[in-house]
N, C-alpha and C positions, 0 to 999 in steps of 0.2 A: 409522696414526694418527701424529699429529707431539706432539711430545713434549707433559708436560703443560705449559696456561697456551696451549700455541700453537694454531695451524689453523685451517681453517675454524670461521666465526660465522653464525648464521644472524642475518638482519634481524626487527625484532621487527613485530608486527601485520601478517602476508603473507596473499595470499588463500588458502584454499583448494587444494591442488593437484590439476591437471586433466591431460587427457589433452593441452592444447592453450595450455600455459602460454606456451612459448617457439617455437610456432608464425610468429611474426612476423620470426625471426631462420633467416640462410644455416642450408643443413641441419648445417654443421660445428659453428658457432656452440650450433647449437641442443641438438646432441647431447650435447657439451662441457656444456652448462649442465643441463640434464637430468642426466646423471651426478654434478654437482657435487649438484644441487637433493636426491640420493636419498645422501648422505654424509652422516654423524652428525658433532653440532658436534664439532669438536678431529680431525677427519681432514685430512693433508694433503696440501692444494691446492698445492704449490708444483709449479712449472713439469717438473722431474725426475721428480716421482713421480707425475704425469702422464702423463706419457711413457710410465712404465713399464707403464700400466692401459690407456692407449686407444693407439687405433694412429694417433697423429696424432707428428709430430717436435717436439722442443723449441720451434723457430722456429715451427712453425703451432699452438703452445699456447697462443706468449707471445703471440703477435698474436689469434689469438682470445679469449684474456682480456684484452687490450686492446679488445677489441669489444665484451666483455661489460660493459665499465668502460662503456664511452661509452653503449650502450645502459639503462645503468639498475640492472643485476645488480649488479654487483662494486663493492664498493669496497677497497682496498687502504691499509693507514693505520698510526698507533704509536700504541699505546696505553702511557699512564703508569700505574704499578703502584704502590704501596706494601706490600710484604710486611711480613705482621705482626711476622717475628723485625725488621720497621726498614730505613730505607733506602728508597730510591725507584730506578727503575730501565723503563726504557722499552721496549716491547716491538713487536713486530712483527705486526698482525690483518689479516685479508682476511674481509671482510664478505662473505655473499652473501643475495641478496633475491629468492626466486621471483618478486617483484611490483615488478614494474620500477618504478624510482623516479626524482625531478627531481634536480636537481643541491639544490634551495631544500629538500628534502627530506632528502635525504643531510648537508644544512650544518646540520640543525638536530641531526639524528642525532650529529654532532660533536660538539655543545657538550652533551650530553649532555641533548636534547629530544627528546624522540619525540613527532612532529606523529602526531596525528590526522586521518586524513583522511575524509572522508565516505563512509559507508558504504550503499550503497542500501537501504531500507528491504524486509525481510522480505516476500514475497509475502502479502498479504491477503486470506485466503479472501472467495469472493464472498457479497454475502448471501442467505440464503436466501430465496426468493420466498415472499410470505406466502399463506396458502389464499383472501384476499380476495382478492388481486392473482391469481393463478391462473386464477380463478374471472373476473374478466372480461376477463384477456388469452386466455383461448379462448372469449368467446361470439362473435368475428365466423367462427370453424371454422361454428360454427352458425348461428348470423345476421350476416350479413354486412354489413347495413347498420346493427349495433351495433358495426363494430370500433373498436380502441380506440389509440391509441398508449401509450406504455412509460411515458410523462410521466402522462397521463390514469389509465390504473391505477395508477399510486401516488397521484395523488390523491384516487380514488375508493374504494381499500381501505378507507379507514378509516371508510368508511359503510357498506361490508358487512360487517367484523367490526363494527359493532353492530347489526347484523342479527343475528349469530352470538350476539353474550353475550345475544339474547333469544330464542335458542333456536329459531331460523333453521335449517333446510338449506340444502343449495344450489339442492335444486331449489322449495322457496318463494321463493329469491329470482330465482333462472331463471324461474319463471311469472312474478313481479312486472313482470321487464325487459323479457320478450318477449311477452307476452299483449296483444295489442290495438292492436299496434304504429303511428303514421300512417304512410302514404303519400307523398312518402318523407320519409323521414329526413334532416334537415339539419345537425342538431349532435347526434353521439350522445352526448357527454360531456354535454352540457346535458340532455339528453331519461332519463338515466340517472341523472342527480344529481340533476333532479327527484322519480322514480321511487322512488328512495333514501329520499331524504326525508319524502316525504306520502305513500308507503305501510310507514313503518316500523312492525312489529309493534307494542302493547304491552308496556311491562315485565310480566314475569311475575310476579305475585304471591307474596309473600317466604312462603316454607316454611312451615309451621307447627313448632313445635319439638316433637320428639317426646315423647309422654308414658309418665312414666317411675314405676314404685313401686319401692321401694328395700324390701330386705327384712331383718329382724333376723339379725343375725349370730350368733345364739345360738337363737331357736324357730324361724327362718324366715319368721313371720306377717309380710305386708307393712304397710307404712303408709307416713305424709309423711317425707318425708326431715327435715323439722322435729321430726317425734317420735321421730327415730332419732338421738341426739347419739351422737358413735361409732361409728354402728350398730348398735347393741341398742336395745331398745323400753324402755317404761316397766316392764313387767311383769318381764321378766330383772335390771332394775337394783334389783328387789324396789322400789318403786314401786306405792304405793294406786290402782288405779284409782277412777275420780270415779263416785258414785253416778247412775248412767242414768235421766231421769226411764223411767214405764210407756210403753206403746201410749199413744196417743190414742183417748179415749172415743168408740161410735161416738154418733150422733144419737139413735138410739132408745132407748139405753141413758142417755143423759142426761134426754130426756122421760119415761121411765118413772121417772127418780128425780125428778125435780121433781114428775109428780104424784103419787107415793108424796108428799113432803114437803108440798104442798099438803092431802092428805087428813087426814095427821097434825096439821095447825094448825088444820084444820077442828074436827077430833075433840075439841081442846085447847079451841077457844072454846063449843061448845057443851055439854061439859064444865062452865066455868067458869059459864056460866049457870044450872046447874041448882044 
C-alpha cells in the first residue's frame, strides 16, 4: 500500500467486472491491467513496486502503463489538497478505469464533472402471451387453413377474451371458428373476426345476491337485519312486542255468525209486534 492520501484511485461509474474486460489489449498490456483492476483504492501502482509483484522489468512497466494511459485506463495527474489543520498542498494520483474512457471524458473528470454516460437499458422481460392469443396462434396446428400471423392474433385476442368474461371455453369457441368452415378460405383474419363477433355468447345474467337472515346475538331467533339494531332483537332489548291481529276467520265460520245475527233481529221485530 503507498502511504496514506496516495495510490491508486479507482474511476467512478465503471461497468461491471468480467472475465473479458481488457480482452481488447496485447496479452502484457492486458495482464498488467487486470492486476491493477483487482488492487484496493490507496495500493501502489508506482512503476518499482510493480516490478516487484509481476515479472515484467521497470522499462516494460513504464511503457505498458503508457499504453494503458493512451488506451483509456490510466490516468496519471496532481491533485490539490487542502488539509484541515490549513494550507494547500498538491499531490500526486494515478487514476485507473476498468471501462476504458475518451480523452472528452477523462477532461471532464478533471474539472471535477463526472459525465454520465448512457447506460443500455435493463433487459425487458418478454410479455406474456395472453390465453386469447394462444388460443388462435395454435388453431392453424389444427386447421390450417385458419392460420394466423403474430399481428392478426393480437389483434383478434381481444375478441376472444370477451368471449372468456362470458364465460366461454376454449373449446366453445374452437367449435364457433372451425365448425362449418367454406371451401376455401380466403382471409382467415376476416372470416374469424366475423366469427367473433355475430356469434358472441350473451352476457350472463347478473347473480342474484345471496339471501341472508341475520340472527340475534343474545337468543339466537333470526330476523331482518332491520329489526336487529346491534344485533339483538326487540325482545332482548326488553322491548313490547306489538299486539298480533288473530287467524283469519274461516268463510263458514263468518256465515254461521251472520245468520245467527239475522235470526236474532228477526226474533227482536217480531218481539216488538206483539
Amino acid at each position: 500500500m503507498a502511504n496514506p492520501g496516495y495510490g491508486k484511485r479507482s474511476a467512478p461509474d465503471q461497468h461491471p467486472r468480467t472475465n473479458h474486460d481488457f480482452a481488447h489489449l496485447p496479452p502484457r498490456e492486458a495482464a498488467i491491467a487486470a492486476y491493477i483492476d483487482r488492487l484496493p483504492d490507496g495500493a501502489d501502482i508506482s512503476v518499482k513496486t510493480l516490478a516487484k509483484q509481476l515479472p515484467y522489468g521497470q522499462c516494460a512497466l513504464r511503457t505498458a502503463l503508457n499504453n494503458l494511459q493512451r488506451a483509456g485506463h490510466l490516468r496519471r495527474g496532481r491533485e490539490h489538497l487542502t488539509p484541515a489543520s490549513g494550507g494547500a498542498r498538491w499531490i500526486t494520483r494515478s487514476w485507473f478505469s476498468r471501462t476504458a474512457r475518451g480523452d472528452s471524458w477523462w477532461a471532464a473528470f478533471t474539472r471535477g464533472d463526472v459525465p454520465q454516460e448512457p447506460t443500455d437499458p435493463p433487459d425487458r422481460p418478454r410479455p406474456t402471451r395472453s390465453r386469447a392469443y394462444l388460443l388462435l396462434a395454435a388453431l392453424g396446428r389444427e386447421t390450417p387453413a385458419l392460420s394466423l400471423s403474430a399481428a392478426d392474433c393480437a389483434a383478434l385476442a381481444p375478441l376472444v377474451a370477451e368471449w372468456y368474461t362470458r364465460g366461454a371455453t376454449d373449446t366453445d369457441v374452437l367449435r364457433a371458428l372451425t365448425t362449418g368452415l367454406p371451401t376455401p378460405v380466403h382471409h382467415p383474419a376476416a372470416l374469424i373476426r366475423n366469427r367473433l363477433t355475430t356469434k358472441l355468447p350473451p352476457e350472463p345474467a347478473p347473480a342474484r345476491p345471496p339471501l341472508r337472515i341475520l340472527e340475534c346475538a343474545k337468543c339466537g331467533v333470526p330476523g331482518r337485519p332491520e329489526a336487529l339494531p346491534g344485533g339483538i332483537c326487540g325482545a332482548c332489548r326488553g322491548e313490547h312486542a306489538p299486539d298480533r291481529p288473530g287467524p283469519p276467520l274461516r268463510t263458514s265460520t263468518v256465515q254461521a255468525r251472520a245468520a245467527e245475527i239475522r235470526a236474532a233481529m228477526s226474533e227482536r221485530r217480531q218481539t216488538a209486534r206483539l
